[in-house]
PDB file of N, CA, C and O in Angstrom:
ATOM      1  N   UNK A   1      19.008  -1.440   8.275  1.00  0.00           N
ATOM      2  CA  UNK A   1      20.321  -2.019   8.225  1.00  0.00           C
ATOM      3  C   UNK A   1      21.244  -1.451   9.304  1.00  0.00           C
ATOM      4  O   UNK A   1      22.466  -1.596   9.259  1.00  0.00           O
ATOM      5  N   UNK A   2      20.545  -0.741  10.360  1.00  0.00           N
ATOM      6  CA  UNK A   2      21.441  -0.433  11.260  1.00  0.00           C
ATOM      7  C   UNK A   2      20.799  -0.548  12.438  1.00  0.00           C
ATOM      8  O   UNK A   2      21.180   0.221  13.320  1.00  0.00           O
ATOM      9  N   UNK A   3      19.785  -1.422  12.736  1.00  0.00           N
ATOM     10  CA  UNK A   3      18.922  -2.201  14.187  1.00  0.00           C
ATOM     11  C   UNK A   3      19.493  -3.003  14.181  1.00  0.00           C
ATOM     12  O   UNK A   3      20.366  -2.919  13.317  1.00  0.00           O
ATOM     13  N   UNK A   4      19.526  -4.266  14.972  1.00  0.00           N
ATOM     14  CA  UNK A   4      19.973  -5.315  14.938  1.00  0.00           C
ATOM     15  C   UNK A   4      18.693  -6.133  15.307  1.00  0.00           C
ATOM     16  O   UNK A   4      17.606  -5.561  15.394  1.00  0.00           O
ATOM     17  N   UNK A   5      18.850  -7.687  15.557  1.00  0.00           N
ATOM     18  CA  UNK A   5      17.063  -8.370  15.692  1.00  0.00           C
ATOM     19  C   UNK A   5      16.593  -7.872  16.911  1.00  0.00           C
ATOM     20  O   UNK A   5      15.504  -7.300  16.863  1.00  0.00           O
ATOM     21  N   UNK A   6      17.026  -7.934  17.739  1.00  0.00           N
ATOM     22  CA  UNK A   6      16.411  -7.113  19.392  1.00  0.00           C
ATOM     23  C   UNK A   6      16.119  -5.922  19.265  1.00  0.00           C
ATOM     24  O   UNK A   6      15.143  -5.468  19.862  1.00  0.00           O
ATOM     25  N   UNK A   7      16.946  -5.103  18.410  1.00  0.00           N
ATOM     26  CA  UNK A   7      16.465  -3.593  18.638  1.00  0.00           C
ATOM     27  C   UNK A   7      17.943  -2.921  18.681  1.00  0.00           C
ATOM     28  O   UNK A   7      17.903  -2.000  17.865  1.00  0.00           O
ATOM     29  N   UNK A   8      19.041  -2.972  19.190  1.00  0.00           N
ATOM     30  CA  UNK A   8      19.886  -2.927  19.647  1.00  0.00           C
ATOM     31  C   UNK A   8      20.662  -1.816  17.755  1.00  0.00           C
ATOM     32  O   UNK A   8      20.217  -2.058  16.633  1.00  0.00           O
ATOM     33  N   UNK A   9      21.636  -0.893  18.007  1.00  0.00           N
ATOM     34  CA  UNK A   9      21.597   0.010  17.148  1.00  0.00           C
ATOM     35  C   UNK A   9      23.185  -0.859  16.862  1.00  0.00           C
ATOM     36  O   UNK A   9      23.896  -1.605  17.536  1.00  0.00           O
ATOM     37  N   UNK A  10      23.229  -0.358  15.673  1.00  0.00           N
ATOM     38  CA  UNK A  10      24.684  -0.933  14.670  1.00  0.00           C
ATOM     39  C   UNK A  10      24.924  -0.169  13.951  1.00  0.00           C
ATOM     40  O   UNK A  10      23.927   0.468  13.611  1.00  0.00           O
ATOM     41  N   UNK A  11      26.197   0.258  13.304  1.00  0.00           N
ATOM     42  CA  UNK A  11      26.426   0.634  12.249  1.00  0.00           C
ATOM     43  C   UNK A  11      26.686  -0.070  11.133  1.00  0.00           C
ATOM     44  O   UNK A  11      27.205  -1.160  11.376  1.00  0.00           O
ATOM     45  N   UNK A  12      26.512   0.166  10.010  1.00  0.00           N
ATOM     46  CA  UNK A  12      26.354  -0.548   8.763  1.00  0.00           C
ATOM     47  C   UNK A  12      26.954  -2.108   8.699  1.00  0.00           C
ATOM     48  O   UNK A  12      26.377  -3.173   8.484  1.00  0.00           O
ATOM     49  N   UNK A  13      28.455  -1.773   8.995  1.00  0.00           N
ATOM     50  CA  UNK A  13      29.357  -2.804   8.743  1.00  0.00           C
ATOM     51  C   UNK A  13      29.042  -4.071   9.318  1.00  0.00           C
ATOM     52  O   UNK A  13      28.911  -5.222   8.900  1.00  0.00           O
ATOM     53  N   UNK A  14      28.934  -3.263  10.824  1.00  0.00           N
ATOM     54  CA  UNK A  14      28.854  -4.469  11.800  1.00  0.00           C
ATOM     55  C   UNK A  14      27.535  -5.118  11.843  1.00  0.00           C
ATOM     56  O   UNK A  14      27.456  -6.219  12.388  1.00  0.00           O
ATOM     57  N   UNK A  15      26.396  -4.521  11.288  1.00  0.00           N
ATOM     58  CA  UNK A  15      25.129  -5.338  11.434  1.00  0.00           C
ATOM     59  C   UNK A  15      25.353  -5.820   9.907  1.00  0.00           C
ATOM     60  O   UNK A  15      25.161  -6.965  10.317  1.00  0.00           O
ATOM     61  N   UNK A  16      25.564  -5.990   8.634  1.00  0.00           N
ATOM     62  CA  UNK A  16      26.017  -7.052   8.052  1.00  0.00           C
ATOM     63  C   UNK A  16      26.787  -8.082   8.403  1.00  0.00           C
ATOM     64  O   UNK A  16      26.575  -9.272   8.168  1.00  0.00           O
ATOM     65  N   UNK A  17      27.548  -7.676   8.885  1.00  0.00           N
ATOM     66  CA  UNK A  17      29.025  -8.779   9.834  1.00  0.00           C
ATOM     67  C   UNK A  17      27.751 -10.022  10.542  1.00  0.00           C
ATOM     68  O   UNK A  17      27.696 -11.247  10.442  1.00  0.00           O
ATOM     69  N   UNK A  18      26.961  -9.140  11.167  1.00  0.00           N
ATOM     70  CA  UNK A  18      25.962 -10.006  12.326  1.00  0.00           C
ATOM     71  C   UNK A  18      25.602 -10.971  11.251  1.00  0.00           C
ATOM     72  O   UNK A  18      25.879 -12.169  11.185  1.00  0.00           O
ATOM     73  N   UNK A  19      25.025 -10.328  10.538  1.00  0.00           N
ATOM     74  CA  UNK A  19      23.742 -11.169   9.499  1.00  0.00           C
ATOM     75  C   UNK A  19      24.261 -12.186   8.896  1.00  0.00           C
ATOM     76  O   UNK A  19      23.585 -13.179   8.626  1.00  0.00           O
ATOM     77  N   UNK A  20      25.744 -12.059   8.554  1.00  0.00           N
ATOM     78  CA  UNK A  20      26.366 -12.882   7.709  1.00  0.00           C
ATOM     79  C   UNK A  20      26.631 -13.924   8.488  1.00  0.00           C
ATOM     80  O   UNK A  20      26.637 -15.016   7.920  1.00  0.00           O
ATOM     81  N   UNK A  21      26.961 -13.886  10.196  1.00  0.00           N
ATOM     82  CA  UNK A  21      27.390 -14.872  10.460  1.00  0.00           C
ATOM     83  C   UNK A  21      25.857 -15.819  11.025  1.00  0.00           C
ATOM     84  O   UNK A  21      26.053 -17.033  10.979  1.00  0.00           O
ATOM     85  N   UNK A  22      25.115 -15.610  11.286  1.00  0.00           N
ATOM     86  CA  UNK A  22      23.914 -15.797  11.503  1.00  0.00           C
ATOM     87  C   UNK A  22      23.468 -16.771  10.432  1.00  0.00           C
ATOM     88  O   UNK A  22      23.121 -17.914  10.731  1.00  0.00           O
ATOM     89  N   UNK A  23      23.476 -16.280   9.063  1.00  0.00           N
ATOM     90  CA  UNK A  23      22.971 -17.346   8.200  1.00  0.00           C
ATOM     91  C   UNK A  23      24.262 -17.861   7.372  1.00  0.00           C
ATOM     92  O   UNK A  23      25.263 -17.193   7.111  1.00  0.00           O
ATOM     93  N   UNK A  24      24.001 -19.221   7.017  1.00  0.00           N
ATOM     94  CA  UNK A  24      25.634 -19.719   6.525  1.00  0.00           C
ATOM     95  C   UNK A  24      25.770 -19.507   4.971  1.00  0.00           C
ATOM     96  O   UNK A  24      24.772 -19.288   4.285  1.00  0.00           O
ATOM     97  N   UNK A  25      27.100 -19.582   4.411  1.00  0.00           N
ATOM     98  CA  UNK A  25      26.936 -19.398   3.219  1.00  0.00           C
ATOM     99  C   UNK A  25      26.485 -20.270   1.901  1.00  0.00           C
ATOM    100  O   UNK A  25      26.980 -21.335   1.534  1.00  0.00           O
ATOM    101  N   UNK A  26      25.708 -19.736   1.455  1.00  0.00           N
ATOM    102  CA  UNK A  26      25.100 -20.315   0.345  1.00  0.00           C
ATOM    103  C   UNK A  26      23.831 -20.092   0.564  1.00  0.00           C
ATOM    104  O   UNK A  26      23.246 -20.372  -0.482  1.00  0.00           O
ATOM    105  N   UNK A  27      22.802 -19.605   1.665  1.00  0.00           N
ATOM    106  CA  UNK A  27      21.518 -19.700   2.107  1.00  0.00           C
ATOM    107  C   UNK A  27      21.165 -18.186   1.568  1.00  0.00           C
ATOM    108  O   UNK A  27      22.002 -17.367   1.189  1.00  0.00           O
ATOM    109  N   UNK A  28      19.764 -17.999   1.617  1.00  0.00           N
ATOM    110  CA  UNK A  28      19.138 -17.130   0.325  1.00  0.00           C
ATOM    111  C   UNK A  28      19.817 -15.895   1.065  1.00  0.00           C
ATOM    112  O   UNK A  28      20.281 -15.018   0.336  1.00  0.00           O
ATOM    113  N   UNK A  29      19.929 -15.727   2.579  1.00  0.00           N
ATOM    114  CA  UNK A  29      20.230 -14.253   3.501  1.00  0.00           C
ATOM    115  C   UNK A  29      21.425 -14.285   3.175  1.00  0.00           C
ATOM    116  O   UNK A  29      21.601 -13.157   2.715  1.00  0.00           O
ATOM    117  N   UNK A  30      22.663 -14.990   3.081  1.00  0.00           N
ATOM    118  CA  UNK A  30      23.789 -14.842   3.104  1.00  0.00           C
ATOM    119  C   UNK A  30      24.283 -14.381   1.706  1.00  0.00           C
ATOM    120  O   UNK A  30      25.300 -13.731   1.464  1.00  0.00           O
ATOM    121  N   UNK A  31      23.499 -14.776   0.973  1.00  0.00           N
ATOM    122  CA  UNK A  31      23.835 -14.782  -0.549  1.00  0.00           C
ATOM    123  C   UNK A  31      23.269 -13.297  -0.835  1.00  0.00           C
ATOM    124  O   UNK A  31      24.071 -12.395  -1.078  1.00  0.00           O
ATOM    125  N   UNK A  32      22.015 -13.076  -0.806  1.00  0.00           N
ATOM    126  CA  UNK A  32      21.848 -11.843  -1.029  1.00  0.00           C
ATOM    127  C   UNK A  32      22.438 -10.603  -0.633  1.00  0.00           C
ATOM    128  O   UNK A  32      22.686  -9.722  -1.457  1.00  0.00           O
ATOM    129  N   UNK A  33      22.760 -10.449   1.032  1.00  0.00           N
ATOM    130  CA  UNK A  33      23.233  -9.563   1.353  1.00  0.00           C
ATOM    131  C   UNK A  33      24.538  -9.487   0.728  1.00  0.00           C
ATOM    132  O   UNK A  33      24.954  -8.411   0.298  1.00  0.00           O
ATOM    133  N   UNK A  34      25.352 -10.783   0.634  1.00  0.00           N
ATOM    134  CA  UNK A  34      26.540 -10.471   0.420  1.00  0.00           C
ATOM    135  C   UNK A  34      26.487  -9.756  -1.262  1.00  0.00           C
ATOM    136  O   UNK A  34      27.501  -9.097  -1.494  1.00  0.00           O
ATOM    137  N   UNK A  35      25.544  -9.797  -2.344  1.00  0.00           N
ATOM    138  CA  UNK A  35      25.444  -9.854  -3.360  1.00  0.00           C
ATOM    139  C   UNK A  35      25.000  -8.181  -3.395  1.00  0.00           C
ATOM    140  O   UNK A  35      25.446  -7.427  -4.260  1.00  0.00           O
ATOM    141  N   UNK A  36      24.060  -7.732  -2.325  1.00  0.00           N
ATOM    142  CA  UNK A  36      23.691  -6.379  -2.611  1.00  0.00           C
ATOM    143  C   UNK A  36      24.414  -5.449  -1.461  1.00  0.00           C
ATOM    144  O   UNK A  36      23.867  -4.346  -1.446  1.00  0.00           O
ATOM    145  N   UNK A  37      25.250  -5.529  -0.698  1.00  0.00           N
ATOM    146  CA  UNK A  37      25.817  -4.591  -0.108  1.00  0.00           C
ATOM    147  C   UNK A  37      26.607  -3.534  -0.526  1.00  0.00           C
ATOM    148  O   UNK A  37      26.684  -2.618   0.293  1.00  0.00           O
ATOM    149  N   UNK A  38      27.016  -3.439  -1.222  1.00  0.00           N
ATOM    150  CA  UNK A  38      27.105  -2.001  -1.713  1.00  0.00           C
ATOM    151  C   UNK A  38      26.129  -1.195  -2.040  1.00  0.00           C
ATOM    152  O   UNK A  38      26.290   0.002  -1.802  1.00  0.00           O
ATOM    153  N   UNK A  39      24.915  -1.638  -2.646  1.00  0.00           N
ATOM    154  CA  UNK A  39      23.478  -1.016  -2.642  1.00  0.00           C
ATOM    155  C   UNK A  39      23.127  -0.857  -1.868  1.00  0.00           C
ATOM    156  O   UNK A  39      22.321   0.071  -1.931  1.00  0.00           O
ATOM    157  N   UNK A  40      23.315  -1.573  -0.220  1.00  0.00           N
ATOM    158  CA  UNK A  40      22.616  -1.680   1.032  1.00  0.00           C
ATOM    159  C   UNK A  40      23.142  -0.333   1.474  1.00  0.00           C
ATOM    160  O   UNK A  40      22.571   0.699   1.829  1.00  0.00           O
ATOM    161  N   UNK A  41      24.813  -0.776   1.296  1.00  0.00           N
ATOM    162  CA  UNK A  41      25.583   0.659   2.577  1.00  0.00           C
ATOM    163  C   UNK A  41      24.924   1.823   1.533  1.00  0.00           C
ATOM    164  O   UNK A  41      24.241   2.590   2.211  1.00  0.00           O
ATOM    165  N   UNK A  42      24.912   2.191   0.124  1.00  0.00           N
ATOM    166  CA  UNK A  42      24.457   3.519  -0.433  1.00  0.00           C
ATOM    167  C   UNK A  42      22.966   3.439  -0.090  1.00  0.00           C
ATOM    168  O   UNK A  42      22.548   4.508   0.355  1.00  0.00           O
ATOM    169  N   UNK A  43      22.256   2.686  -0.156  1.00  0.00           N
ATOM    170  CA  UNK A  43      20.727   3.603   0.705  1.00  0.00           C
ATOM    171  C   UNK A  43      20.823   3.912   2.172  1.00  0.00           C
ATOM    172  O   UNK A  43      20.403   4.958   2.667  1.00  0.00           O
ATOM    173  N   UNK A  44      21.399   2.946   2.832  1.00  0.00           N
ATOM    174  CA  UNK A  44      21.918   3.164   4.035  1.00  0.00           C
ATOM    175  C   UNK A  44      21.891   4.531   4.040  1.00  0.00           C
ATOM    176  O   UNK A  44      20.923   5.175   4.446  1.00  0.00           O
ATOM    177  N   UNK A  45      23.601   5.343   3.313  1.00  0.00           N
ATOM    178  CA  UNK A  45      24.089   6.395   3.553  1.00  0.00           C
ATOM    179  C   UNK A  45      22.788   7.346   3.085  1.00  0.00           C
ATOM    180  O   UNK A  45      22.132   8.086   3.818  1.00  0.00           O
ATOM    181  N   UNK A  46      22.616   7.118   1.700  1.00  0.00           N
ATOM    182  CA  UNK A  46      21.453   8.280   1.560  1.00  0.00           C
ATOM    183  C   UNK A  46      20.180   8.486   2.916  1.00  0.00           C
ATOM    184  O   UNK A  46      19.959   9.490   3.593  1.00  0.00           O
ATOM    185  N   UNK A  47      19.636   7.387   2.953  1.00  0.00           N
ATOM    186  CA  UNK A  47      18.932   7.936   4.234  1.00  0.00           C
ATOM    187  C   UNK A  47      19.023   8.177   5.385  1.00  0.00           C
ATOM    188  O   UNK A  47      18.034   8.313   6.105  1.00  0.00           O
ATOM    189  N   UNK A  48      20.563   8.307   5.902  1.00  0.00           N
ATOM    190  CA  UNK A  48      21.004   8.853   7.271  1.00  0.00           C
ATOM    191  C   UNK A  48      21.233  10.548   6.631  1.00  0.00           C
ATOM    192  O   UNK A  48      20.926  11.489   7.362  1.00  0.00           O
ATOM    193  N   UNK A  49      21.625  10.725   5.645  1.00  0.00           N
ATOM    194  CA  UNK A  49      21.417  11.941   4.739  1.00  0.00           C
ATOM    195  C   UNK A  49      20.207  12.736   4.873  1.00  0.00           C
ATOM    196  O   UNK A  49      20.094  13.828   5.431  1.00  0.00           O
ATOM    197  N   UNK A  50      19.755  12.383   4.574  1.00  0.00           N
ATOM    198  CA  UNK A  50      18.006  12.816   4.369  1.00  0.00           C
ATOM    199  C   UNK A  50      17.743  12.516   5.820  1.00  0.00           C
ATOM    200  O   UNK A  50      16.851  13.259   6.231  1.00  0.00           O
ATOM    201  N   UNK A  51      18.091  11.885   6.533  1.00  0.00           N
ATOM    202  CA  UNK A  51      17.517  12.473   8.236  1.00  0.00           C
ATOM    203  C   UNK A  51      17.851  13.498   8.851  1.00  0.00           C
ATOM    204  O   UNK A  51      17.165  14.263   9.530  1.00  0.00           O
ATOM    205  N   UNK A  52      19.433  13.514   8.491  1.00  0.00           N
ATOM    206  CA  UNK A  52      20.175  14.302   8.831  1.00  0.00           C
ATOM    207  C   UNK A  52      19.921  15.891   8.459  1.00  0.00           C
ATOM    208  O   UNK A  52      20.161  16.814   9.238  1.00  0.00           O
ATOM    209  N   UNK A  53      19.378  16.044   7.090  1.00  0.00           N
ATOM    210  CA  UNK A  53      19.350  16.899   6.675  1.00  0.00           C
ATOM    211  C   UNK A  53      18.100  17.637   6.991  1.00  0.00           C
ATOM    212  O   UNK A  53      17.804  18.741   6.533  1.00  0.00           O
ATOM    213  N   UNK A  54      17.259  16.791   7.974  1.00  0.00           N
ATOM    214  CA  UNK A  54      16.041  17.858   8.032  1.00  0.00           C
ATOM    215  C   UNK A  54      16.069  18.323   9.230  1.00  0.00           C
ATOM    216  O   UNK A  54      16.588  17.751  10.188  1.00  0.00           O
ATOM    217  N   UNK A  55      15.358  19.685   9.254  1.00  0.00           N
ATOM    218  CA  UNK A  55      15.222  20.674  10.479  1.00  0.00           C
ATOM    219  C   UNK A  55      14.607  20.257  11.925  1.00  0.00           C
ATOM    220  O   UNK A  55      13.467  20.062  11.503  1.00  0.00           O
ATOM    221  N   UNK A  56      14.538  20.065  12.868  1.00  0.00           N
ATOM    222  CA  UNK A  56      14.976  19.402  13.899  1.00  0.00           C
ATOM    223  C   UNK A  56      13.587  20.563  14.379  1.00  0.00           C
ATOM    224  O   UNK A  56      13.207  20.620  15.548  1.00  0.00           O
TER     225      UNK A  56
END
């Protein structure tokens, strides 16, 4: 949730922003994301956490 389709890096917000405008509303992508994003941004956050947190 923070690639974009090329590869290209995003942060949370804005690669939902992408996705949303990409598929229109009512279609299964638009609906879902918009339906689980708050679940999205908290795994999101947990696993920039857990990257973050390991020894380098």
């Amino acid at each position: 949730m923070t690639t974009g389709p090329v590869g290209q890096s995003f942060d949370f917000d804005t690669r939902i922003d992408e996705i949303l405008v990409r598929y229109e509303s009512g279609s299964e992508v638009h609906t879902a994301i918009s339906k689980g994003r708050t679940y999205l941004h908290a795994a999101v956050e947990w696993a920039l956490d857990r990257m973050a947190a390991q020894p380098m």
